[in-house]
Structure formats: C-alpha cells, structure tokens
C-alpha positions as CSV (number, residue, x, y, z in Angstrom):
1,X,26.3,-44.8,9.9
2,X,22.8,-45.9,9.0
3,X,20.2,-44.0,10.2
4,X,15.9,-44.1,10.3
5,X,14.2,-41.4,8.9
6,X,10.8,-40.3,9.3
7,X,8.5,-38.1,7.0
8,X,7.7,-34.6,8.9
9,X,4.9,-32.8,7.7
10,X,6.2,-29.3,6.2
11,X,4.2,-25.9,5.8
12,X,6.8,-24.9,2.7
13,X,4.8,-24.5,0.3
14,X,5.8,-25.0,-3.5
15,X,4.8,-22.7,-6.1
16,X,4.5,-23.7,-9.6
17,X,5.4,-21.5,-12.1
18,X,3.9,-21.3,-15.6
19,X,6.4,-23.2,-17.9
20,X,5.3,-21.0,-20.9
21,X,6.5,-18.1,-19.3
22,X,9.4,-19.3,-17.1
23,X,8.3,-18.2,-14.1
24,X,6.5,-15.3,-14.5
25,X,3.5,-16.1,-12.6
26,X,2.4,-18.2,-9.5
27,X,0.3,-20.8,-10.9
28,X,-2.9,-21.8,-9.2
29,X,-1.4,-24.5,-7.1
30,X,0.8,-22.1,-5.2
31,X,-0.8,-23.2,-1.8
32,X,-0.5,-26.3,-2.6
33,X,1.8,-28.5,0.5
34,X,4.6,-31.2,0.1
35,X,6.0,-33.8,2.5
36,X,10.1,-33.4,3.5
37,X,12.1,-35.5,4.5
38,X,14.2,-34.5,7.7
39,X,16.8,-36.2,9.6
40,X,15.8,-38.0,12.6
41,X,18.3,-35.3,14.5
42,X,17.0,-32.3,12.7
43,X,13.2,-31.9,13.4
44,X,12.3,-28.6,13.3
45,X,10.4,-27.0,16.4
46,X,11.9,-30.2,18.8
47,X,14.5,-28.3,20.5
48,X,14.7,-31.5,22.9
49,X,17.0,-32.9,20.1
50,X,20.1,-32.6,19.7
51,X,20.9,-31.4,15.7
52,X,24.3,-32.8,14.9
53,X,26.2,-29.9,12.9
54,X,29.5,-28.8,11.3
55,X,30.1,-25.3,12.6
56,X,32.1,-22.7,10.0
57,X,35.7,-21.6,10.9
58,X,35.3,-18.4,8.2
59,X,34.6,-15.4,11.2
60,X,31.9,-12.8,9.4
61,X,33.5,-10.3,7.4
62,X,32.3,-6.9,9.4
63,X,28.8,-5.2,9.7
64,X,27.4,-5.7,5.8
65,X,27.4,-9.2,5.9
66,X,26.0,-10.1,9.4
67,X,23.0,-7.6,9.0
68,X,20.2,-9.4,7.2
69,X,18.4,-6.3,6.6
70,X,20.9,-4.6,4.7
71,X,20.7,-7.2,1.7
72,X,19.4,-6.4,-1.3
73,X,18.2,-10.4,-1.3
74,X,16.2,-9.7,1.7
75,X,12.7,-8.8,1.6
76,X,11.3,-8.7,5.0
77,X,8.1,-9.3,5.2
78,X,6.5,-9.2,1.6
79,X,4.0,-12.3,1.4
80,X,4.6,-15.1,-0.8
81,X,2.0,-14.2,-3.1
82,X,4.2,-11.4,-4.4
83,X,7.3,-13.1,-5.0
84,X,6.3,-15.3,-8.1
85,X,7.2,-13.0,-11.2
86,X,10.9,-12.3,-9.9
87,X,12.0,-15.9,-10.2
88,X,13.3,-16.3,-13.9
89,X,16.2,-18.5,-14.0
90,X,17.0,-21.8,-11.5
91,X,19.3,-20.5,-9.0
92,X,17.4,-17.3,-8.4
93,X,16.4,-16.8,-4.4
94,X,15.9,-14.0,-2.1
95,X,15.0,-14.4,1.8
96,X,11.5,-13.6,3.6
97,X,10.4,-13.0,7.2
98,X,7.8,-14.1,9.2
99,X,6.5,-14.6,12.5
100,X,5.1,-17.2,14.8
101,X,3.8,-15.3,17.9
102,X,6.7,-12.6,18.8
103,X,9.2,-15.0,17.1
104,X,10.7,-13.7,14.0
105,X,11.6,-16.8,11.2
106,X,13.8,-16.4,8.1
107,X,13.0,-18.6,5.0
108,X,14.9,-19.2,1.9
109,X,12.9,-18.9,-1.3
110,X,14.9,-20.9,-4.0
111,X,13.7,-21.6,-8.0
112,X,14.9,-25.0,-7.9
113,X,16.0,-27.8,-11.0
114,X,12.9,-28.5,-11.1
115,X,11.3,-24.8,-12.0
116,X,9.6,-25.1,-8.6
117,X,10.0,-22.1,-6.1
118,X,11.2,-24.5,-3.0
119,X,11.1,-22.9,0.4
120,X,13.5,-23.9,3.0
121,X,13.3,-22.5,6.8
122,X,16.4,-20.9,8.1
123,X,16.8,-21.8,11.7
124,X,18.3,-20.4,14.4
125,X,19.5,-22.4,17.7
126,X,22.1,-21.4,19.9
127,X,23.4,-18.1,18.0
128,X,23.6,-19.6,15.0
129,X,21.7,-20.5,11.9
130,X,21.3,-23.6,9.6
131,X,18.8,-24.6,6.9
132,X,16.2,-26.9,7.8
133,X,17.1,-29.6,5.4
134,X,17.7,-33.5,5.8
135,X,21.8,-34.6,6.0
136,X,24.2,-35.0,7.7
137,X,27.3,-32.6,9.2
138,X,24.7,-29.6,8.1
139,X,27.0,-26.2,8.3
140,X,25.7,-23.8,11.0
141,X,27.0,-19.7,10.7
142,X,26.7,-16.9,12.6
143,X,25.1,-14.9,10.2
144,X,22.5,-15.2,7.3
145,X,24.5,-13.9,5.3
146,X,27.3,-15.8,5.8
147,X,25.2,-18.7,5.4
148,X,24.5,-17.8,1.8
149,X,27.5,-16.5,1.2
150,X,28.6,-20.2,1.6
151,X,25.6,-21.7,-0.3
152,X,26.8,-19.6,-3.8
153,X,29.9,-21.8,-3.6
154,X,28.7,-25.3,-2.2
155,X,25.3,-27.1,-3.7
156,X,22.1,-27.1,-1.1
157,X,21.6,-30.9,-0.6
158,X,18.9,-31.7,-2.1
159,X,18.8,-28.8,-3.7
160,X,21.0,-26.5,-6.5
161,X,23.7,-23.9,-5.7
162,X,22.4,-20.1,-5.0
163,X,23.1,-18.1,-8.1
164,X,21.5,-14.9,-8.2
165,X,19.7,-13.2,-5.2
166,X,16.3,-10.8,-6.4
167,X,17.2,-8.0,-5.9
168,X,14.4,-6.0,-3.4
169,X,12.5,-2.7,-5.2
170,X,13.9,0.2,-4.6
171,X,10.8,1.2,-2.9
172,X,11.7,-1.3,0.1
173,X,13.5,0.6,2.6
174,X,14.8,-0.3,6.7
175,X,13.1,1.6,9.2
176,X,16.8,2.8,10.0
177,X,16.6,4.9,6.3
178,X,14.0,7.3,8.0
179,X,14.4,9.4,10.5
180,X,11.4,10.6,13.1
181,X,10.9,12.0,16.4
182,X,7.6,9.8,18.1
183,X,7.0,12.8,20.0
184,X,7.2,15.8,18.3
185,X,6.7,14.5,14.5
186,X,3.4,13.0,15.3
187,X,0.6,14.2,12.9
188,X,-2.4,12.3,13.8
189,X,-3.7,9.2,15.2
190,X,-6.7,7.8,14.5
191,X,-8.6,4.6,15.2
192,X,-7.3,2.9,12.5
193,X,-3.3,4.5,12.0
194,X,-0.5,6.8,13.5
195,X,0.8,9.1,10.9
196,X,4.2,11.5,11.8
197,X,6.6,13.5,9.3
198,X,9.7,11.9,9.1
199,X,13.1,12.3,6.8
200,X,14.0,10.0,4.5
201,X,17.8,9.5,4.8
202,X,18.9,6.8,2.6
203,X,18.0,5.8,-1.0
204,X,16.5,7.6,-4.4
205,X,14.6,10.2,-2.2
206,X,17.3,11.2,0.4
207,X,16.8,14.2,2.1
208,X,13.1,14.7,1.2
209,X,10.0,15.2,3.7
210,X,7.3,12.2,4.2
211,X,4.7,10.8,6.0
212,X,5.1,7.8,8.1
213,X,2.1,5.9,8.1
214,X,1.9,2.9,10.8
215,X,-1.5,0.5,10.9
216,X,-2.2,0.4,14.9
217,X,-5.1,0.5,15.7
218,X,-4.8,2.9,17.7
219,X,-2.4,0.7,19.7
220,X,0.1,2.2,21.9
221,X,3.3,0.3,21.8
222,X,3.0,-0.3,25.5
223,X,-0.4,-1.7,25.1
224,X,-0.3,-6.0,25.2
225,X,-2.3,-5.8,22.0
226,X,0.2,-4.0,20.3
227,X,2.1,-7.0,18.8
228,X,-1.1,-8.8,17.9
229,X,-2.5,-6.0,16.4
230,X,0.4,-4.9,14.1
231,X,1.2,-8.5,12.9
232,X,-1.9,-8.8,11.9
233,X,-2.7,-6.0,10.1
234,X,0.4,-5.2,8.2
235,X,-1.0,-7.0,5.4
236,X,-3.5,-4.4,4.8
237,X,-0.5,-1.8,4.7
238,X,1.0,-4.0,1.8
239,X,-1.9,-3.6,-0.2
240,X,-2.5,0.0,0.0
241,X,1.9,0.1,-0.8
242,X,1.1,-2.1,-4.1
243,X,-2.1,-0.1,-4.7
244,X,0.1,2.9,-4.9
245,X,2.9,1.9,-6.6
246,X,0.8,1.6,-9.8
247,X,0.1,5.0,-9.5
248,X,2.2,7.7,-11.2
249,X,-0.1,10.9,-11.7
250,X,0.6,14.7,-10.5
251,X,-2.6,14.9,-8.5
252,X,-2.1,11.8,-6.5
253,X,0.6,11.5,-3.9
254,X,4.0,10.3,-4.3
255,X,4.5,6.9,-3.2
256,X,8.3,7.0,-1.9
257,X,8.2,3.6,-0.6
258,X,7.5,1.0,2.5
259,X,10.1,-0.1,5.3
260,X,9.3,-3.4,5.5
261,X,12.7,-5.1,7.1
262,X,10.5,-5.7,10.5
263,X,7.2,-4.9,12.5
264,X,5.7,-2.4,11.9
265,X,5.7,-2.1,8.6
266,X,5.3,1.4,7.6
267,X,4.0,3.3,4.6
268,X,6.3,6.8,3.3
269,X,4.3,9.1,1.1
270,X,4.5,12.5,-0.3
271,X,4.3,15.2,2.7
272,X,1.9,18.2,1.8
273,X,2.6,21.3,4.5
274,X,-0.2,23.1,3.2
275,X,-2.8,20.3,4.8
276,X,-6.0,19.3,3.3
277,X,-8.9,20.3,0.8
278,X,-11.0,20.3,3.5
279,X,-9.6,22.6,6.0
280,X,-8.8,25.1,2.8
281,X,-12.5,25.3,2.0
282,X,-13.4,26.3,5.2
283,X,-10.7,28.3,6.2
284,X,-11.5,30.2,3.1
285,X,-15.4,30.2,2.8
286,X,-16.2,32.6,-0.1
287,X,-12.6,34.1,-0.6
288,X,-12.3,31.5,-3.4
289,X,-13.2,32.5,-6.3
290,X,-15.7,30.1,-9.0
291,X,-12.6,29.6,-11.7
292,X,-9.8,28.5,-9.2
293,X,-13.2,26.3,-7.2
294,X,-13.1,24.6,-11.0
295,X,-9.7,23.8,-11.1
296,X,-9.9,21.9,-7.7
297,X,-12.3,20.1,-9.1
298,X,-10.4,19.6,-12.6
299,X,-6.9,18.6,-10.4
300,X,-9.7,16.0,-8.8
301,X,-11.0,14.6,-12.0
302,X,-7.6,14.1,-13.5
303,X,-6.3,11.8,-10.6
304,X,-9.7,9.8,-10.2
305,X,-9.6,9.2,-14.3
306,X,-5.5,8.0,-13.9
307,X,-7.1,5.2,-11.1
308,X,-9.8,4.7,-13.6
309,X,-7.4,3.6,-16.0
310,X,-5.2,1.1,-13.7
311,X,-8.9,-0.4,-12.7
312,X,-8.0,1.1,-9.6
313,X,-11.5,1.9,-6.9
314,X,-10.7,4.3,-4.6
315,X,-13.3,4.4,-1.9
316,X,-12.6,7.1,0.3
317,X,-13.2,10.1,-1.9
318,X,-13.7,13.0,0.3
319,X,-12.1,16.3,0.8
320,X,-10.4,15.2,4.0
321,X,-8.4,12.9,1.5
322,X,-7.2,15.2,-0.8
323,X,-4.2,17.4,-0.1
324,X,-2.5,20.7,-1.3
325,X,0.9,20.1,-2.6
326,X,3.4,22.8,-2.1
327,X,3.1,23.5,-5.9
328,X,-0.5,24.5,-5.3
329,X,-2.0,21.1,-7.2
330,X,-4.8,19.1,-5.2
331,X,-3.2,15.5,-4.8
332,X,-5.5,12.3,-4.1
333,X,-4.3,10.4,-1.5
334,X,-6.0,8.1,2.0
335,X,-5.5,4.8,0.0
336,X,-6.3,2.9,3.1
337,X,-9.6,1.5,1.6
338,X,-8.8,1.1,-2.3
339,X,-8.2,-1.8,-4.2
340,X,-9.1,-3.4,-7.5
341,X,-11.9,-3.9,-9.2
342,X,-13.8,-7.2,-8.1
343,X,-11.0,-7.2,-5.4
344,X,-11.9,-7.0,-1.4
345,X,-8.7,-7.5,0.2
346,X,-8.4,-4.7,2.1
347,X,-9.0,-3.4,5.6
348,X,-12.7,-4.1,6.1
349,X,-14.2,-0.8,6.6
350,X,-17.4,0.6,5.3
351,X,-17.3,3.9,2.6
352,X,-18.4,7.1,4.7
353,X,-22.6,7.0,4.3
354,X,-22.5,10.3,2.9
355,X,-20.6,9.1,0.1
356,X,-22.3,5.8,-0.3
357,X,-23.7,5.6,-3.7
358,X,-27.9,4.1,-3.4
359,X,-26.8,0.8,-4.8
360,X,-24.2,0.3,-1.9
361,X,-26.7,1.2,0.6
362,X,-28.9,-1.3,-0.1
363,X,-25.9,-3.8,-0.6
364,X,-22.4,-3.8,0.7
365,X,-21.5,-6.7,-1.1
366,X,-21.4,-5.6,-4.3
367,X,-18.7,-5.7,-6.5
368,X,-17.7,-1.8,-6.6
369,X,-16.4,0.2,-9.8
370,X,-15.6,3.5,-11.2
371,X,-19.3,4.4,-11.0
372,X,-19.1,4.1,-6.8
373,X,-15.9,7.0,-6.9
374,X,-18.1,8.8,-9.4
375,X,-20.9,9.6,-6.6
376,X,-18.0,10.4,-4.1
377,X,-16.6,13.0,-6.5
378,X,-19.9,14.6,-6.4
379,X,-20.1,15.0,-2.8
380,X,-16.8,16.2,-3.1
381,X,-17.9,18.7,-5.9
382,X,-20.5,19.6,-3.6
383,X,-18.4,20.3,-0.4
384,X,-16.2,22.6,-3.4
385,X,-19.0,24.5,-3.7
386,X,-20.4,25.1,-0.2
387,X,-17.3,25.4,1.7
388,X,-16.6,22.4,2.4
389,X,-19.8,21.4,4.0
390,X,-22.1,18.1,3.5
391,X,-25.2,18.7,1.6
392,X,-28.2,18.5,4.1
393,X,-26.5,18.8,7.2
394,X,-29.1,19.4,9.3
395,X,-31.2,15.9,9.1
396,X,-29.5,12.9,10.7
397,X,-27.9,10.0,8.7
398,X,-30.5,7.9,8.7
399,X,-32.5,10.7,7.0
400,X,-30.1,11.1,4.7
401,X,-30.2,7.8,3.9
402,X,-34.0,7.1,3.4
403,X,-34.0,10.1,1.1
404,X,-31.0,9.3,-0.9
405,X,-32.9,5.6,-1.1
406,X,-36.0,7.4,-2.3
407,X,-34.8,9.6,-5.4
408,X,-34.7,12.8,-3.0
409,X,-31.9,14.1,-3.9
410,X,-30.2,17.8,-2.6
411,X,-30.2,21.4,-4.8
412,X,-26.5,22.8,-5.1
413,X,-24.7,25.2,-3.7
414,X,-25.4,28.8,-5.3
415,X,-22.3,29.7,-6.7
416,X,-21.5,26.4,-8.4
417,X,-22.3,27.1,-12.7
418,X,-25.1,25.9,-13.6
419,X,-23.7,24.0,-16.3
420,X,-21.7,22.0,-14.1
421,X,-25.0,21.6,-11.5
422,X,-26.7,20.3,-14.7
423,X,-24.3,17.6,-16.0
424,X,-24.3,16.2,-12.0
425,X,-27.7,16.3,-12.0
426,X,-27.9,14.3,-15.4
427,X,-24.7,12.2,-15.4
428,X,-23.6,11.6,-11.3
429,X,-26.3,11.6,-9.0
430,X,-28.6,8.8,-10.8
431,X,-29.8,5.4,-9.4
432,X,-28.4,3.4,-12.1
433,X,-25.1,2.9,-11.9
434,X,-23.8,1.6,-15.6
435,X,-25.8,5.2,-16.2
436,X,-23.4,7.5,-14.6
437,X,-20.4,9.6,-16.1
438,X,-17.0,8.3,-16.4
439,X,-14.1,10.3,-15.2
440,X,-12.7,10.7,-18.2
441,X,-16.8,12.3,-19.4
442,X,-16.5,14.8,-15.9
443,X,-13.0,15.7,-17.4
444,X,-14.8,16.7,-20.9
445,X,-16.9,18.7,-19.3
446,X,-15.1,20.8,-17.0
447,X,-12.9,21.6,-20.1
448,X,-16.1,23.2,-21.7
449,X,-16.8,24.8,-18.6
450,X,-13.1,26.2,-17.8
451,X,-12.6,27.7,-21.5
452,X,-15.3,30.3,-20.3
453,X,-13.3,32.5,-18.8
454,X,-15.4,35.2,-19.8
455,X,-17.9,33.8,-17.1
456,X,-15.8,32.5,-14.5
457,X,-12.3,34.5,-14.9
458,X,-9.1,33.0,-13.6
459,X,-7.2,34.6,-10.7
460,X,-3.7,35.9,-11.2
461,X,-1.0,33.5,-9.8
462,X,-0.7,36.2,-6.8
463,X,-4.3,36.6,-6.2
464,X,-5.4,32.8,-5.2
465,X,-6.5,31.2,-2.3
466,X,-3.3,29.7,-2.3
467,X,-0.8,32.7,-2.4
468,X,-1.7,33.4,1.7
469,X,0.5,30.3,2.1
470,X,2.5,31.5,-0.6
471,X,2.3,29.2,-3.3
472,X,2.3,30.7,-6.6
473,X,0.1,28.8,-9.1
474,X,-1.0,29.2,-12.9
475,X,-4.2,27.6,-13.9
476,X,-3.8,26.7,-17.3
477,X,-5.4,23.9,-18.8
478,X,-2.9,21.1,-20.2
C-alpha cells in the first residue's frame, strides 16, 4: 500500500565521532540537527493520529526486565555531552532520560553503520512503547526492556541491530539503593540544597554512612516550584558528581556516587560524624595546641595541591567546608562551586567576599586559577590560627573590601609561627596573582616548619583536640 510521506523536523541530534579515535570523543558538530523521515501515521507529539502497530505476543519475563532503571544500559539522566567516549564499536547503545515539563521521555542512543551516535525517541502511547522511527507494522512492548530485548535479535529499520549496551559507572546508583528517613536524617537546608545521612544499601559501598545531597533551592516538595526548580538545576549536581569523581585524595571526601535513575538527582558523599573545621576551632579556642593547628593546615595543603594537579578550582575554601573524618584527617569537600580551569559551568554563585582574592573584586569575570584557592587557604590559615574567626571582624564588608583593594592588609593571629606568618605575607596575600605560592610551594614549607618539633612539639595520639571525640591520631609527616 503506497503511502505519502512528509519530512518532520527532529531535535535528535547526531554526534560525530573522531574517526582517528573510533569514537572516543564528541566532535564539535555534536549539536549539530538532522531531518527524519516519519511515517505519515507515526508523527511524534500528534496523539490525534492513529499509529498503526504490531503488538508483541512475548509477556515480560518478571520484575528485571520491565524495570528500566534496573539496567545497566540505562543512564537516567546523564546529558548527552557525557556519553561520547563510551561508544567504541557500531552496535554499542545505552538509554537516557529526559523531560518535557513533568513528562519523563526515554531515548535510545545507538552508534550506528555510519560511526554516527543516532538518537531515536522511545515513545510511549497507551501502556506501551515503540521507537519513533518511519515503517510500517512498527512492534509496540510493554516494557523497555523488552523492547530492546527484541531489537538485539531483529535489525532497527533504518538502523543496525543492538549489540552491546554501555554499561552505566558503578558510581550511578537508583534512589531505591539508599535508604533515608526525610524527617529525622535531615542535616541541613540551605538556600541553595537539602543535605540528610542516609545508608547506602546496594552496590561497592553497601552498608556504609553518606550524605545525600539534593539541589532545591530550598524548595519544599509541596511547593509548585519544586518540579521547575529541580529539573532545572540538576545539571549543576552533575558537574559537582564529575568534578568529584576525578578526585581520589585522603583529605578530600569520598565521592560514593550519584542516583541519577529520576528527579532529583542526588549527590552520596563521604559522612564525617565529627562535623566541621569550623565548629572544632571554636569549640576548642586555645586547647589546640600550634603543632596539631599545623597539621590542619598540612591535611589542607595536601588536598588543595591534589585539585591543583587535576586543574581542578575549588572556590569555596573555607573552614565551614572542610570536615573531620572519623580517622582524625581534615577532608576538603562543598564542591558546589568548583570547576575547571577556564570553565564556568556551574551554579552561578559568587566566592564568599572574605575569601575573594583583590583581582576578583574588581572583576568577576576573570578566568580563575590555583592562585584564587591560594588566598582562600589563607583566610583559612588565618581562621586556624584565631579560632576560627575572620580577620577584621569588626569593620563591615564593604570596609573590608576597600582595604583589601588598597594594599591594607590584616596582622596574624599571635600564636601562628612566625615563619609561617612570613611566607603568607611574602607568597599569599600579594596583589599579583602569577606572584603567589603554589600549593605544592605552601606544602614545602610547612614541611620545614613541622620538622621543628623542638619549637612546636606534637601531641601524643591521646592528648589531641581530637581524642574528646575519641579519635586517635598520629601526626607523622608522609
């Protein structure tokens, strides 16, 4: 039976891999569009027509198979722009998720004949699901999974046979692996996220303690926002789980992993009982003593020169985001804000003015590097020093800023070595930028400084700061 046909304008997208490589980049054209042809029954969005289909006989083969986000193949709601490197071999696919409005869409991403990454829409209509491709008698399923069960055996019109599905990181998790009580788990809520202490129950880290971190807003669930608001911001929540997934260091947290089957996307990370650096500092005051004060700042320096190293700027350095591990070790973490060098994808947010470096001050535009950390840490230093409290506290921000601008900088705290006020003096807190210390300079000089024990003894494992919340620590220098 003949039938007309009409071109449809698509939104799949091809992406064109590197043919030097075999697919192991996105080239540039990857936003690049392309016309498909669709049947004149099969438009997609038109539910006024009627699609003519074949329905399957084969019943779905128990729980497994029918739930899409128990596939390995599936990998919610990871953008496109993430998915290039896996495809190696024609045949390769895996299955994304997206959303129009509250409406949750399935597509098939395929590495075609053609070494092009096609992307076909799964549709659902009725109960059941089809791909949006043009033919005739197209097969409808109950499940996705059935559907590609079916497609590994019978050739795609238009298209090659699935072969072998991408298997998802093992840092991807369903929000059923983690188990959390909203009401009496919940750690904070701020204006920008909810964090809670959850279990992990399923995967590599089974059984172990970690934070839940959800991008809100502030949003309630209940809220009409709520939807809007964590659909459009879970991007942000993918780049802080990519940021961290580079890492690997002792003094930054543990990135377990990021449930990202469905909305909201959340973040797991290492749980630290014993809170932050902050509250320690001022819990303690002056029952710290100078050599375990150096070693916070040493555990600091060691984590700030591993994100030096991955090109990695972190943005947020403050004492409020660093945490006591239940080994006694000070662990970087807050990630919200960091990103790489020359890169400003990430939730637009300003650094805290008291950590703003001159040059960001007078420019927020400006493409920022190790050397914007590097006047963080020595706020941080600072706060180490005077328990936990901002230098010039009692003159407004504005104050702050105008003398910061003008060269007028603060004296340290007392009890911080004077070899150690010197180098900050000399190597952090300068106008020029490309003038500053590295991390990996800092890290030289605390060495120096820490092989005096002579003139700043180390406490005994039982006599820190730390051992009231009994962690037993030795501070040895590796």
């Amino acid at each position: 039976m003949e039938q007309s046909k009409k071109n449809v304008e698509s939104k799949k997208k091809d992406l064109i891999l590197s043919k030097n490589h075999l697919i192991s980049k996105l080239d540039r054209l990857a936003n690049s569009s392309v016309n498909s042809v669709y049947s004149k029954n099969l438009l997609v969005g038109r539910k006024s027509k009627k699609t003519r289909m074949f329905f399957s006989n084969k019943k779905d083969n128990g729980h497994i198979e029918c739930d899409i986000e128990e596939q390995t193949y599936f990998h919610g709601l990871l953008p496109r722009k993430y998915i290039g490197s896996n495809f190696k071999n024609p045949g390769d696919y895996l299955i994304l998720l997206k959303y129009r409005g509250t409406e949750p869409r399935y597509f098939l991403e395929l590495l075609d004949g053609d070494i092009l990454v096609k992307r076909i829409e799964i549709v659902k209509e009725n109960g059941y699901y089809y791909l949006s491709i043009s033919g005739d008698n197209l097969k409808s399923f109950s499940s996705i999974p059935s559907l590609v069960k079916y497609y590994h055996r019978n050739q795609i019109p238009g298209y090659i046979c699935l072969k072998n599905p991408i298997q998802r990181p093992k840092t991807f998790y369903c929000h059923s692996y983690v188990k959390y009580n909203k009401n009496d788990d919940l750690i904070g809520k701020g204006s920008f996220s909810t964090i809670y202490k959850g279990i992990i129950n399923e995967g590599p880290h089974k059984g172990t303690p970690t934070i839940i971190k959800f991008l809100d807003h502030g949003k309630k669930e209940t809220d009409k926002e709520y939807f809007k608001t964590i659909k459009k911001t879970y991007k942000y929540l993918i780049k802080e789980a990519s940021i961290l997934f580079e890492t690997n260091d002792k003094n930054i947290l543990t990135f377990y992993g990021i449930c990202i089957d469905n909305l909201p996307i959340a973040l797991l990370i290492e749980y630290c009982p014993e809170g932050t650096l902050e509250s320690h500092l001022k819990k303690e005051k002056n029952n710290i003593c100078i050599g375990e004060l150096l070693y916070y700042c040493y555990d600091i320096v060691k984590g700030m020169k591993h994100l030096s190293m991955l090109k990695i700027v972190h943005k947020n350095l403050t004492p409020s985001s660093i945490f006591i591990s239940n080994n006694g070790y000070l662990k970087i973490g807050s990630f919200s804000k960091a990103s790489e060098y020359g890169c400003n994808d990430t939730m637009p947010t300003e650094i805290e003015l008291r950590y703003q470096p001159p040059e960001y001050m007078l420019n927020k535009n400006i493409e920022l590097n190790e050397s914007t950390d590097i006047w963080s840490y020595g706020i941080t230093v600072f706060q180490i020093f005077n328990n936990g409290l901002l230098p010039l506290q009692e003159i407004n921000d504005e104050q702050f800023k105008e003398r910061i601008l003008q060269n007028n900088f603060f004296s340290f705290p007392k009890k911080c070595p004077d070899t150690l006020s010197f180098g900050m003096k000399k190597g952090i807190f300068i106008s020029q930028p490309t003038n500053r210390f590295t991390f990996c300079n800092i890290e030289e000089l605390l060495e120096v400084i820490l092989k005096r024990t002579d003139l700043y003894p180390l406490p005994k494992p039982n006599e820190t700061s730390l051992s009231k919340k009994g962690i037993s620590r030795s501070f040895i220098l590796l």
